[in-house]
C-alpha positions in Angstrom: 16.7 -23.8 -30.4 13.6 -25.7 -29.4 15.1 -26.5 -25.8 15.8 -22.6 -25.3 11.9 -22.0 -26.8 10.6 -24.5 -24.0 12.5 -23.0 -21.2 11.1 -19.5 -22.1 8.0 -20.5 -22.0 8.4 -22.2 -19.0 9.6 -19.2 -16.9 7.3 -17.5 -18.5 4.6 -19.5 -16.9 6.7 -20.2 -13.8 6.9 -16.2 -13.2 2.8 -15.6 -14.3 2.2 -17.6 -11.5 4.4 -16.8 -8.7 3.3 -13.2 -9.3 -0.5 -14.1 -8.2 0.5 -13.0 -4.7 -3.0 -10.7 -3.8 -3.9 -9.0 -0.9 -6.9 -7.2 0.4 -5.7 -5.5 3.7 -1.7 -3.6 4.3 -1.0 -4.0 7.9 1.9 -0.9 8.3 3.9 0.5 11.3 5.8 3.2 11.5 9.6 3.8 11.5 9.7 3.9 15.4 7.1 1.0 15.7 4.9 3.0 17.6 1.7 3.2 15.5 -0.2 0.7 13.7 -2.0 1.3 10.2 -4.4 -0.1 8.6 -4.9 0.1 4.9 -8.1 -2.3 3.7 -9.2 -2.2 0.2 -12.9 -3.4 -1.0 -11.6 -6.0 -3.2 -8.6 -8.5 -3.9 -5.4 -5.8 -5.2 -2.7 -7.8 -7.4 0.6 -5.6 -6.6 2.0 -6.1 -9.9 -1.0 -4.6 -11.6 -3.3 -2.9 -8.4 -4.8 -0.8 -11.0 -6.1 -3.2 -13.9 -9.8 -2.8 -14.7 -10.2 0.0 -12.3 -9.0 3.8 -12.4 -9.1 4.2 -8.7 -9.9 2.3 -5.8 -11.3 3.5 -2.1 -9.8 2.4 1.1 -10.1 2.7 4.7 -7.6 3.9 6.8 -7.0 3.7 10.2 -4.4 5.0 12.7 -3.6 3.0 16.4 -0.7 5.2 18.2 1.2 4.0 21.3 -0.8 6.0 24.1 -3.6 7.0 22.3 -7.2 5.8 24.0 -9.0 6.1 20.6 -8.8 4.6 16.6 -8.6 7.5 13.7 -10.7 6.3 11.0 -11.3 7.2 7.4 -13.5 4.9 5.8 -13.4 6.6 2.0 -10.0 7.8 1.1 -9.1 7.6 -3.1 -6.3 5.9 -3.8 -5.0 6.7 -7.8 -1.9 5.8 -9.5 0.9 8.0 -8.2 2.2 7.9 -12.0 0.8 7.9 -15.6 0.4 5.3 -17.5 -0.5 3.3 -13.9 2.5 1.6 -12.3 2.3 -0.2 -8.7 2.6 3.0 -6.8 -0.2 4.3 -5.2 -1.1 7.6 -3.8 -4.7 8.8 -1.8 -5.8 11.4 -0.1 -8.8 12.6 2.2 -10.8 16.2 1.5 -7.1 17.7 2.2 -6.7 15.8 5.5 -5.0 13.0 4.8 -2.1 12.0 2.0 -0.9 8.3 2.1 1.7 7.0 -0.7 2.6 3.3 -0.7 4.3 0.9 -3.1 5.8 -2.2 -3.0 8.5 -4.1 -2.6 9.7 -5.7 -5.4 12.5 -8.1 -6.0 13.6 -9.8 -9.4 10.1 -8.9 -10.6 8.5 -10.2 -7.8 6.8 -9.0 -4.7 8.3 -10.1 -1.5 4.9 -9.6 0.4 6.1 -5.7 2.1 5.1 -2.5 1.0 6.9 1.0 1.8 5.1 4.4 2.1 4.3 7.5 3.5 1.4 9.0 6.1 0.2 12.7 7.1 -3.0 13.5 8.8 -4.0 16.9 9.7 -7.4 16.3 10.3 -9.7 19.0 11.7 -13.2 17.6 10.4 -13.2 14.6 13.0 -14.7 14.4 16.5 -11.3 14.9 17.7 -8.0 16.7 16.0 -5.7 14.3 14.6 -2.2 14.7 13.6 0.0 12.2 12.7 3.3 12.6 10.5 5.4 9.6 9.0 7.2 10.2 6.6 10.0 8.7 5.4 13.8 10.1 6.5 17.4 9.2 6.2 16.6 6.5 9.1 14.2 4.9 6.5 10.6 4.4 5.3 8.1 6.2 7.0 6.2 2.9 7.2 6.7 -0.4 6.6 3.5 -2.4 5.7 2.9 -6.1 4.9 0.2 -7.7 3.6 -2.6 -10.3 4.4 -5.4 -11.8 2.3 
């Protein structure tokens, strides 16, 4: 009994602290590899809890598409908990121009360092019209993000 005590609290420990994997910036592509987005938050996000002490949290998004001679920015978009009570998925949006769902990969409750998610922008406030639509499909995510400190 003591033997079965110790080794709970060892994994216990053991899977505290391989969970401290924390991020601050989601480097994503889409499905067909041809844009590049940018998700930076304003402070270090623990995947397994991106929500503790805080209700929401503001990012910047950017967009980079294959044959495009310009960078879509939005510097304040809201991300909230796509769920009640918070989970690890996250959903934001823009003044109605931009929606952007992620969440992460997870794998015998631990995260594997990807996220999966979704992007639309229909943005008519910029200096230029921007329109860009991944969503996911039967081929797979519409983008594949992972992420760097």
């Amino acid at each position: 009994m003591k033997n079965i005590l110790l080794f709970t609290l060892f994994f216990s420990a053991f899977s505290s602290f391989a969970q401290t994997i924390k991020f601050r910036k989601l480097t994503c592509y889409s499905l067909d590899q041809k844009a590049k987005i940018g998700v930076i938050f304003p402070k270090l996000i623990d995947p397994m809890n991106p929500f503790i002490g805080f209700p929401e949290i503001w990012v910047q998004v950017t967009v980079e598409k294959e044959g495009m001679n310009w960078v879509y920015q939005r510097d304040r978009v809201l991300i909230i908990p796509e769920f009640y009570p918070p989970g690890v998925e996250m959903r934001g949006q823009s003044s109605d121009s931009l929606y952007i769902k992620l969440h992460p990969e997870i794998r015998f409750n631990k995260y594997t360092g990807t996220y999966y998610g979704q992007l639309f922008v229909n943005d008519h406030e910029s200096d230029r019209r921007a329109y860009f639509r991944y969503m996911d499909s039967e081929l797979g995510p519409g983008l594949s993000c992972t992420s760097q400190e």
